[in-house]
N, C-alpha and C positions, 0 to 999 in steps of 0.2 A: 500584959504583953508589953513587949519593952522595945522599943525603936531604935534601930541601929544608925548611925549618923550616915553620912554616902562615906564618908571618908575611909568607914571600917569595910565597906562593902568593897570599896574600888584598891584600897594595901594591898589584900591578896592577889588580885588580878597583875597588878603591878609589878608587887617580889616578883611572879613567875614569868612576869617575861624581858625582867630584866637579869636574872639568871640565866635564860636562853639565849638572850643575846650576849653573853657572858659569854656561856661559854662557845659562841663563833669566833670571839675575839682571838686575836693573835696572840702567842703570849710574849708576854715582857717587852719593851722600847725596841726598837729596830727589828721588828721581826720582821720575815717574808711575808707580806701579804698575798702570795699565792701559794704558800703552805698550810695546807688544811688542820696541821695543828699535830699536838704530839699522839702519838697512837694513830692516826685517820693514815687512811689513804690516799693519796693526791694524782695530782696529775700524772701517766705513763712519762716513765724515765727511762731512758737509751739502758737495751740489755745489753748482754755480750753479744761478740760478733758471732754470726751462725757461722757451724763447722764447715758446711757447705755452700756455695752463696745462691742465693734463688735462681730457678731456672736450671740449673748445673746436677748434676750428677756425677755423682764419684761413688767406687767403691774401695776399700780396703780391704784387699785381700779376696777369695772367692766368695759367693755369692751364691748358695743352690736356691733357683726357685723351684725346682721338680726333684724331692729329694726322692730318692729312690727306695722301696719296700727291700727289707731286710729278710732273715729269715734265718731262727735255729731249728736245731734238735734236742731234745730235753733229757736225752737219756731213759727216756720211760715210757718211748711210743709216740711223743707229742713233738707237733712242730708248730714254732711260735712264728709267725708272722706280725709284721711291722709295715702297716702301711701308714700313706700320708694324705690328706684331705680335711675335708672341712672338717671340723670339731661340733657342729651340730647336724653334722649327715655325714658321718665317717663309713667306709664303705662295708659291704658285709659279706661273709663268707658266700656265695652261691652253692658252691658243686666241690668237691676235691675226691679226686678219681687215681689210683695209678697208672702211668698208660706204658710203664716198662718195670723192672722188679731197678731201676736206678734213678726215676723220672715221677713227678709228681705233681698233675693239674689242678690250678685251686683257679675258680672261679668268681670274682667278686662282682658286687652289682652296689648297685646307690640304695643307703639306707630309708630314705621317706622320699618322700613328693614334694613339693615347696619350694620358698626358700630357705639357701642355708648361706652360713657365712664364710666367707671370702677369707679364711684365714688358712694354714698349713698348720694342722699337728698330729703327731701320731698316736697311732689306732693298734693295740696288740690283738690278736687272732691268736688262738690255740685251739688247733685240729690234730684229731688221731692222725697216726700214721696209718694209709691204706694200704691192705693186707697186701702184700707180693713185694713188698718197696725194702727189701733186702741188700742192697748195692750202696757201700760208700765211698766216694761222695756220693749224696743225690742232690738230682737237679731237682727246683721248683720251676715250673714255667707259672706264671702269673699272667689273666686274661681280665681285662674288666668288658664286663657283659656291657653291650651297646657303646662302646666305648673303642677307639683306638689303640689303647694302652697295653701295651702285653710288653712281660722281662720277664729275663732269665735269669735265678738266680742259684749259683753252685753253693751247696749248703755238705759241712762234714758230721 
């Protein structure tokens, strides 16, 4: 068995930590010493000015935050519906009734129970056409069950 001097014990120890502090060092004569060095990330530096300044509000241009449900006819009996809501409880057909051979009630209600998220996008619906709705234009009237929301919309 063969005995190691301290000397060869404690080199290693050594090299590695003076490689580490190696590499904190700044590089080359005159560096910044509060730049973290090439590649790192350092201290937050001023961005650009914001569009808007805090506190303030502005718009450019219109602005819908309650966009309004659309609605075709497909040529084939169908009518597509376009409404708007959340994207994880977008709303769902209830009821669609004719209530004249020119006029067409579609009934919507909230898809699940919960939470859902606070965002606006739209929701396609395709419902037959009910039997008597012969008359063009026809109207859609739009009613959300428990809900205030009802529109009219002239559809050819």
């Amino acid at each position: 068995m063969s005995i190691r001097p301290a000397s060869a014990r404690v080199l290693p120890a050594t090299l590695l930590a003076v490689l580490v502090l190696a590499g904190c060092a700044a590089v080359g004569p005159g560096a910044d010493p509060d730049s973290p060095g090439p590649g790192l990330v350092g201290p937050a530096q001023p961005g650009p000015e914001p569009l808007v300044p805090s506190g303030e509000a502005t718009f450019i241009g219109e602005v819908d935050l309650d966009p309004k449900p659309a609605a075709s006819l497909d040529g084939k009996g169908n009518l597509s519906l376009v409404t708007y809501g959340s994207s994880s409880c977008p709303p769902v057909v209830a009821g669609v009734e004719a209530t004249s051979a020119g006029t067409i009630a579609i009934a919507l209600d909230a898809s699940a129970e919960g939470p859902c998220t606070a965002d606006i996008a739209p929701t396609t619906h395709t419902v037959p056409l009910p039997a008597g709705v012969t008359e063009r234009p026809t109207t859609v009237e739009i009613k959300y069950v428990n809900e205030p929301w009802e529109y009219t919309i002239p559809v050819s």
